[in-house]
N, C-alpha and C positions, 0 to 999 in steps of 0.2 A: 345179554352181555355181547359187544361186540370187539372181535378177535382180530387183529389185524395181520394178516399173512404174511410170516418171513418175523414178526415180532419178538420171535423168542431170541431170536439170531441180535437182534439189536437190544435188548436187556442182557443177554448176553455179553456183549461188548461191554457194556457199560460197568460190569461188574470188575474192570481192569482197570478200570480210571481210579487216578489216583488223588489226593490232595492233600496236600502239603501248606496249604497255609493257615495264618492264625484263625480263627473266628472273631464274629462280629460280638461285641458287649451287651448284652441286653441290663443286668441288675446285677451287684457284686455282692454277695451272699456272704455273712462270717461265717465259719465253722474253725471246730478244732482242728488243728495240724496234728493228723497222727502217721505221716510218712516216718517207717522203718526202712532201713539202710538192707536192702539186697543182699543174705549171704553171698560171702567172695565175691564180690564186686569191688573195684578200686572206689578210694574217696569222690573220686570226682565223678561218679554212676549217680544218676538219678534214685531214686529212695521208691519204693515201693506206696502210694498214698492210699490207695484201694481197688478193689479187684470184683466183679461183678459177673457171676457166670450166667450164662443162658438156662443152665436148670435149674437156679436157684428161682425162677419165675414160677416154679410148678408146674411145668408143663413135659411131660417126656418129650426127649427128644426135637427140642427146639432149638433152634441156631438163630445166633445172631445174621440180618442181612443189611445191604446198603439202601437206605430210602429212596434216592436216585433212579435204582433200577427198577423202579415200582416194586407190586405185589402179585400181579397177574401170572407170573411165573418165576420160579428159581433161579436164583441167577449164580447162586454156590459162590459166592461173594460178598463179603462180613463190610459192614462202615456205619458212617452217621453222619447227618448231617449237625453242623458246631453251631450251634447256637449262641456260644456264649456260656452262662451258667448253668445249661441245660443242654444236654447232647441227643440229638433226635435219630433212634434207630427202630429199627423192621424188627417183631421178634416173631417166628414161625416155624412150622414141622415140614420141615421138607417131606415133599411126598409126590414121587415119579414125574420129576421136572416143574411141579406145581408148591404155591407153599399153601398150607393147612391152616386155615382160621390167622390171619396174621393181624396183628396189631401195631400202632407206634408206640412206640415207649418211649418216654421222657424219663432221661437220668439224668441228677444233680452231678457235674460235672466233677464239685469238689471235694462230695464226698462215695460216689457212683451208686446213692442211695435211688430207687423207682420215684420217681416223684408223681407221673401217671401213664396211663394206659388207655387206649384208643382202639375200638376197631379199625380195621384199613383194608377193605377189601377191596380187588380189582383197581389197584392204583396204577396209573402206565407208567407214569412216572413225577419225579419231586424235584423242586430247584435245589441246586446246591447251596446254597445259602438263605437265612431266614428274611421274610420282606415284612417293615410292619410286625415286628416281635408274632411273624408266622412261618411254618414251615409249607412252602406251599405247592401244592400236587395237581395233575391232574387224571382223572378215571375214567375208565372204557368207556364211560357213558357220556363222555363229552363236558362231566362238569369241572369248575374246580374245586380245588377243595382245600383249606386254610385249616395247619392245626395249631394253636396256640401254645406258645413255649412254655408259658406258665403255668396251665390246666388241663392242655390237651384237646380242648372244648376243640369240636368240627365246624366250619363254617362253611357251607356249600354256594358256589356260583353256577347257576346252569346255563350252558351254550348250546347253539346248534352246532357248534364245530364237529370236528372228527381232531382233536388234537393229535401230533406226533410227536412233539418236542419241545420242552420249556427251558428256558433259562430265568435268573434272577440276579439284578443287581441292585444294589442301593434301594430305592424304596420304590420299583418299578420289577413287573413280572412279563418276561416275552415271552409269547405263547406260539408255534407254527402249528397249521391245520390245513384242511383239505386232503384231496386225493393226488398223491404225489406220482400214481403213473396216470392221470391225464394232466400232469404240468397247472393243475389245477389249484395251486396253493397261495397262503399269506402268511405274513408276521403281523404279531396285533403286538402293542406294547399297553399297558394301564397296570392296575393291580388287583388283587383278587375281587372287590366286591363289582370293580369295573374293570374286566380285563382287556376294553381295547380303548379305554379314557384317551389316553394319548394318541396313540394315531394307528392307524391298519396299513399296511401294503398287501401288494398283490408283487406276485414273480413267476416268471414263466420261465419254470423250471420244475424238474420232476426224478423219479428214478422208480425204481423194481422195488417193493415193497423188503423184500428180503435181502437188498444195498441200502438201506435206509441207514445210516450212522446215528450211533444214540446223542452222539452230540450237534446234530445239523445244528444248531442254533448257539454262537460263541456269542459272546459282549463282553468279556472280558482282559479283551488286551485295548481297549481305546476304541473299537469301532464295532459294531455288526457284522460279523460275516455268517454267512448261508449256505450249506452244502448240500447239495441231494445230486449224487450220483458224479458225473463227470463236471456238474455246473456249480459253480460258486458267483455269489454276490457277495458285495461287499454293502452297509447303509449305515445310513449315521442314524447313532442310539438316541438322539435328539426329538428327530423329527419323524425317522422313518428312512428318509428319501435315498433311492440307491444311487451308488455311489460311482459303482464300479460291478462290471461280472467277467469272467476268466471260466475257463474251461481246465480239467485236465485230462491228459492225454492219455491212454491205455493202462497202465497199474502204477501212473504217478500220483504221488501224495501231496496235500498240500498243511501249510497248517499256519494258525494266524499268532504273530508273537508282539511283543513289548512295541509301544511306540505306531500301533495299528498300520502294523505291515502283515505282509502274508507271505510264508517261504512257500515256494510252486519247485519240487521236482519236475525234470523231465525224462520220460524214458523212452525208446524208440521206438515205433508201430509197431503194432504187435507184441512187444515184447516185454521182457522184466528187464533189461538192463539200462543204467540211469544213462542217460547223455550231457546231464548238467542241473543246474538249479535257478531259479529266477528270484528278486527280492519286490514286491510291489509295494509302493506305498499307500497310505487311504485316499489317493485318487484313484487307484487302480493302474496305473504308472509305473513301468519297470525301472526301478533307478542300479539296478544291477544284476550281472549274469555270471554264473559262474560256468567252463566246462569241465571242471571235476565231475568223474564218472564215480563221484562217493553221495550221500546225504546223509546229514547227520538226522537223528531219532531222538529227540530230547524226553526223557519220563515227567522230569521237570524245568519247566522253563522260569528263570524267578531273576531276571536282570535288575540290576540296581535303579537303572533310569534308560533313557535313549543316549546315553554318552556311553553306553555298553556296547560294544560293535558285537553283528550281529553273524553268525558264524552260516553261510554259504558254501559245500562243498567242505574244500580243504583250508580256506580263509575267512579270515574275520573282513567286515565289512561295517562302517558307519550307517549305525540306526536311522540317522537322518541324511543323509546324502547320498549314500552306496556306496562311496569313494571304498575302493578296498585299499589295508591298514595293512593286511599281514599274511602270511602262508606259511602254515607250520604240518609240517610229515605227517606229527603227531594225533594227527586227527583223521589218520588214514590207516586200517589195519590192514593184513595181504594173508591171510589163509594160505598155509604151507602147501595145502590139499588141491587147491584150485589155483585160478587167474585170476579169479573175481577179488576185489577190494570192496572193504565196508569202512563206514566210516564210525567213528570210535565214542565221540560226543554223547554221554550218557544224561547231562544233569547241566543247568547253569545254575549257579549259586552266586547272587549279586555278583560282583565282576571274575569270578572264576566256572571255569569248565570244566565239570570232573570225567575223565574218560577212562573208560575202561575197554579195553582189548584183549578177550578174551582168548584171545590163539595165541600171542606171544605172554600172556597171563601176567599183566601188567596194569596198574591203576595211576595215572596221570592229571597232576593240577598243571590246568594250561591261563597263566593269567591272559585274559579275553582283552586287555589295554592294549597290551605289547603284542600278542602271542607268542609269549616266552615262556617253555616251561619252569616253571616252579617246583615240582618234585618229580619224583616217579618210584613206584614199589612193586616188588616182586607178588606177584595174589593168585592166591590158590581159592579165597571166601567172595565172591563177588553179590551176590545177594541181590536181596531187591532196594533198589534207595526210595525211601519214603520220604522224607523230608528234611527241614530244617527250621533251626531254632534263632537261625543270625550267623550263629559261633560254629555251631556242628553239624553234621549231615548225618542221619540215620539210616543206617541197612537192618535188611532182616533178611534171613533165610529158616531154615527150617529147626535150627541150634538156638537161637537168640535174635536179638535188639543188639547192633553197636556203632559206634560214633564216632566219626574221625575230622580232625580239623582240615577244610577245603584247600587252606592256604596253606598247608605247611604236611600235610598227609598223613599226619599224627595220629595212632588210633586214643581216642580220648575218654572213651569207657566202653566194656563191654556186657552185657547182662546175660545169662543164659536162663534159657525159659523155664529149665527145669529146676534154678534155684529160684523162681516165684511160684510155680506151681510143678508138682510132681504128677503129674498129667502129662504125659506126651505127647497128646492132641489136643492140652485146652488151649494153647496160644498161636501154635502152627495153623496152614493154610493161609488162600488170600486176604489180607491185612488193610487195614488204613491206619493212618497216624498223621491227628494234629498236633501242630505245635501250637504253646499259647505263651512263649517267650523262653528265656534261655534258660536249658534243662529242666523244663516244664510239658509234659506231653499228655496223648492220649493216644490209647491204641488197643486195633481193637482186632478179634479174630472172631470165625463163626462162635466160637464158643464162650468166648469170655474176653473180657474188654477191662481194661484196666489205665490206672491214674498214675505218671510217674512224674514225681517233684523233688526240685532240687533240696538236696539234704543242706544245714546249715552244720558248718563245721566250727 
């Protein structure tokens, strides 16, 4: 088995990512509709469809975990990767930062019956989405590994690599490998039975095995970007061929959004505090700078198209141009206690911003056209936001599931965990939740994972 130093620290990580969108179709399955209506819940609460716990497996003391952050160690963080008709999770015995014999497990999405079970040992880690109706991984040992949605069946590819990082998109799997502190690394693109079919690069770039970010490898806003340590690439998902590389400076973040742009904080040598933001496009091209000493943190980023201007600082900025639109306060909090200002931007939801500022204990829709506010509320329950369905935006904290409309700041249903189960810790802790269209979800915790569909009135 080989262990790669500073690893746990980056499954670690990974165990915080969240995702909020639909999944891919694989095959539409009939089953009976036997969703029951949540006691005390308003009509318009999702319905209870079915409920699936981690001991009903037979195994003591098993928890649900996220396939993403591999198997090779705990990452105390419950998910699955959406299959479609089939929802792909880790089930395992946590045991002193390690999991115990762990397996994937295939549940039928619509009715959260076992459909199969797999062993899955020493896996680094899983694409977030299925390629070729597979869920596909790769393990300490350099190989890959494809497990099939519909039976579970293993299919192994073996490499000479040292993998560190996969992504998956469309019907392509990108894989990065080598030794990332001699700057020694590449991206391959192909797919599981040929994982560099498509094309290989090489990039000279590297970092501290224990800075290694679980997600070095995006393709998912329009372009390739590549992060290992203060260096980023940019390369088109096509060919390979890079595009663009940018540096960041001392504890600035960068991160790549809608429209294959990349938002670059900057902060001062040495230091934490911000001095500004930059917008680059997929040339690698600055087309605008902000010196707002804010940056905004998005959980989720889910813009409608590139006509969504694209929030820099304290202003909105066009996706395509950088021409800046707008400058709103509101996206600037000031902590009574300090000097320091943060910025407020929690979530974009097709062309709205929902912000929350937690010192003045306020929750804010900023429409992102104008930047105009649209509402504002008094909030004591800030939660975690997990997703949405189009219509509503879901929080959870440690009480419940609840749902408020983006555009109008409505709360629109609210579910508490202890009228689905009377278990106090089956639903609580780190969460994920798909949506698969409006008031249709899944959601799932280390302990039990459950189906909520809309009731028909």
């Amino acid at each position: 088995m080989r262990t790669i130093p500073g690893l746990r620290n980056l499954v670690l990580a990974a165990a915080a990512a969240v995702v909020a969108t639909a999944g891919a179709v694989v095959v539409h399955l009939q089953y009976e509709d036997t969703t029951r209506k949540i006691t005390g819940t308003a009509d318009s609460a999702p319905g209870l469809a079915w409920s699936t716990s981690a001991a009903g497996f037979g195994r003591a003391g098993a928890e649900f975990r996220d396939p993403r952050a591999g198997t090779e160690f705990d990452t105390d963080g419950s998910g699955f990767v959406d299959g479609g008709d089939t929802l792909v999770t880790v089930l395992g015995v946590p045991d002193d930062g390690h999991l115990r014999d762990p397996v994937l497990v295939g549940i039928d999405a619509g009715t959260g019956a076992k459909r199969w079970q797999t062993p899955a040992v020493e896996l680094t880690g899983c694409g977030s989405t299925p390629v070729d109706g597979q869920v596909v991984c790769f393990s300490s040992d350099g190989a890959l590994v494809g497990y099939d949605l519909t039976t579970g069946d293993a299919t192994r590819t073996p490499t000479e690599w040292f993998p560190f990082a996969i992504a998956t998109l469309d019907d392509r799997v990108y894989v990065a490998e080598g030794d990332v502190e001699s700057d020694d690394v590449r991206v391959h693109a192909g797919t599981l039975a040929d994982p560099d079919a498509y094309w290989s690069q090489a990039f000279d770039m590297g970092t501290l095995w224990e800075d290694l970010p679980f997600d070095a490898v995006d393709v998912s806003h329009g372009q390739g970007v590549f992060t290992l340590g203060a260096d980023i690439a940019g390369f088109d998902l096509a060919s390979g061929k890079p595009t663009w590389t940018t540096t960041q400076d001392g504890c600035s973040d960068a991160g790549a959004t809608g429209g294959a742009l990349l938002v670059r904080a900057r902060t001062e040598y040495g230091g934490h505090d911000i001095t500004g933001s930059d917008l680059l496009d997929r040339t690698g091209r600055t087309i605008a700078t902000s010196d707002s000493t804010v940056a905004q943190t998005l959980s989720i980023d889910l813009p409608t198209d590139d006509t969504v201007p694209v929030l820099l600082g304290d202003s909105g900025y066009d996706r395509r141009t950088g021409s800046l639109l707008w400058t709103s306060s509101d996206l600037i909090s000031a902590p009574r206690e300090t000097n320091a200002t943060t910025g407020t931007a929690a979530a974009i939801f097709g062309d709205v911003a929902l912000l929350q500022d937690t010192d003045a204990h306020t929750t804010t829709g900023l429409d992102l056209r104008t930047g105009h506010r649209l509402w504002r509320t008094d909030t004591t329950r800030f939660g975690t936001i997990l997703g949405w369905d189009g219509h509503t935006v879901v929080h959870s904290d440690y009480t419940g599931l609840w749902a408020i409309d983006p555009r109008t700041g409505t709360i629109s249903w609210d579910i508490p965990f202890l009228a689905v189960n009377t278990d106090t810790e089956a639903l609580t802790g780190p969460s994920q939740l798909a949506a698969h269209g409006k008031g249709h979800y899944t959601y799932a915790s280390a302990r039990t994972i459950i189906g909520l569909r809309h009731l028909e009135h």
